[in-house]
C-alpha positions as CSV (number, residue, x, y, z in Angstrom):
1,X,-23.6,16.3,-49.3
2,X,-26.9,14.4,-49.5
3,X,-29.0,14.0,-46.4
4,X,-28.1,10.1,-45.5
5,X,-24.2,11.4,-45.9
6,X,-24.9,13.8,-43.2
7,X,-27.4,12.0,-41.1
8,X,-24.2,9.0,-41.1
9,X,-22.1,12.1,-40.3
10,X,-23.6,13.4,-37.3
11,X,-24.3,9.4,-36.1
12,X,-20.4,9.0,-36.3
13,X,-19.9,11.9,-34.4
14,X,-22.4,11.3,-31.5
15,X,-21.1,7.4,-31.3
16,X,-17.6,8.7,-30.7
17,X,-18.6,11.2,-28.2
18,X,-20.6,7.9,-26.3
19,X,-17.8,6.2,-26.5
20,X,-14.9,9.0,-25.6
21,X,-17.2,9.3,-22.3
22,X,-17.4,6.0,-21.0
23,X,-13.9,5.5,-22.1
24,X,-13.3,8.6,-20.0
25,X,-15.5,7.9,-17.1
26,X,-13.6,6.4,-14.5
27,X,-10.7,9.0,-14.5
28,X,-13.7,11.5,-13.4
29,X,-15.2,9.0,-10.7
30,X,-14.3,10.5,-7.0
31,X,-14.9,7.1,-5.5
32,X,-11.6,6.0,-7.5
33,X,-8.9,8.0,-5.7
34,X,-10.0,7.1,-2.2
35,X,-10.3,3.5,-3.2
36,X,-6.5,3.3,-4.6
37,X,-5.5,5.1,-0.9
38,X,-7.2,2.5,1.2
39,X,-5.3,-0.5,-1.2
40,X,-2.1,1.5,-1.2
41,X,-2.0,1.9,2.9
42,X,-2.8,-2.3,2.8
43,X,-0.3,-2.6,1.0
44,X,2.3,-0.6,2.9
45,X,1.0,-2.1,6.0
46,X,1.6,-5.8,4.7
47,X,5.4,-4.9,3.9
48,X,5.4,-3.0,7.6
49,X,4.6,-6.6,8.7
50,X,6.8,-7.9,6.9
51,X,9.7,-6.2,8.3
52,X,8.5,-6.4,11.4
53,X,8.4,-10.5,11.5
54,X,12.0,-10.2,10.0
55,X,13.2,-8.2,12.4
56,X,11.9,-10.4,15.3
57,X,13.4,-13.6,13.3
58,X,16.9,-11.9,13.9
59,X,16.3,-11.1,17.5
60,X,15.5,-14.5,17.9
61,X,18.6,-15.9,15.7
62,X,21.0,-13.4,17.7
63,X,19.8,-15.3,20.6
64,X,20.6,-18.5,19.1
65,X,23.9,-17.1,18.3
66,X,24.4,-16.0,21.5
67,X,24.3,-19.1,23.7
68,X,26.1,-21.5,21.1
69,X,29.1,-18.8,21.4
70,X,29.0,-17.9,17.5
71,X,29.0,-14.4,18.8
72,X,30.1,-12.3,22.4
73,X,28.0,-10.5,25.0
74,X,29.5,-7.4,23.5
75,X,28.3,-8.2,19.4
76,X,24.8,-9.3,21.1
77,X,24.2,-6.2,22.8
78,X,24.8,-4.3,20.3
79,X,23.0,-6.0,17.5
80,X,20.4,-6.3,19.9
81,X,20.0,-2.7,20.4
82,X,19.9,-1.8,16.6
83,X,17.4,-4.7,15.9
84,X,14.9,-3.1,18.8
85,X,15.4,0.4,17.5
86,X,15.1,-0.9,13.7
87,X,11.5,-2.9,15.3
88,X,10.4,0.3,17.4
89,X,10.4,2.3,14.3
90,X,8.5,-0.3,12.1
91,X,5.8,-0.7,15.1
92,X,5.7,2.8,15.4
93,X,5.1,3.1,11.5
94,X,2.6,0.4,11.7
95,X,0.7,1.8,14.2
96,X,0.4,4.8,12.1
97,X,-1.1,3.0,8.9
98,X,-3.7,0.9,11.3
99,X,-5.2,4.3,12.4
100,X,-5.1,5.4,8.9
101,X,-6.7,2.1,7.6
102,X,-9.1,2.4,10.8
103,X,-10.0,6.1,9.6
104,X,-10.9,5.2,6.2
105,X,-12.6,2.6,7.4
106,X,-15.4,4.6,9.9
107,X,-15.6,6.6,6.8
108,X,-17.3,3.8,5.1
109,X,-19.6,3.3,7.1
């Protein structure tokens, strides 16, 4: 091997390591786990939302239903009763992902 072959050599060898390391980088960077939490508790907290305007929607429909007679007292009550249980468990979840969101949050700062 002639000196240039090996000088090449040992060039090729260092680019790669350069570039295995900054392809590697962000997999070692601790600021990208809690970053993917706080977008991943957003995003749970949106669907929470979600449900939770849904769920009012159909208390309101049952209503509806209720005084133009599609449905009885009896039907209402008990949809009623599912749809508030169904909306104290989302509010109850939501509640919990606002203090989580409101945690990482104070971290921040």
């Amino acid at each position: 091997m002639t000196i240039v072959s090996l000088v090449l050599l040992i060039l090729t060898f260092l680019a790669s390591l350069v570039a295995s390391w900054l392809l590697l980088l962000p997999f070692f960077d601790e600021e990208y786990g809690p970053d993917d939490v706080r977008i991943e508790r957003r995003i749970v907290a949106g669907d929470l939302l979600q449900k939770r305007e849904f769920i009012f929607q159909a208390l309101e429909e049952l209503e509806i239903d209720l005084r133009s007679g599609r449905i009885d007292e009896y039907a209402y009550q008990r949809a009623k009763e599912e749809l508030s249980a169904e909306a104290a468990m989302q509010l109850d979840k939501i509640d919990k992902v606002s203090s989580k969101l409101a945690n990482d949050t104070s971290q921040l700062s």
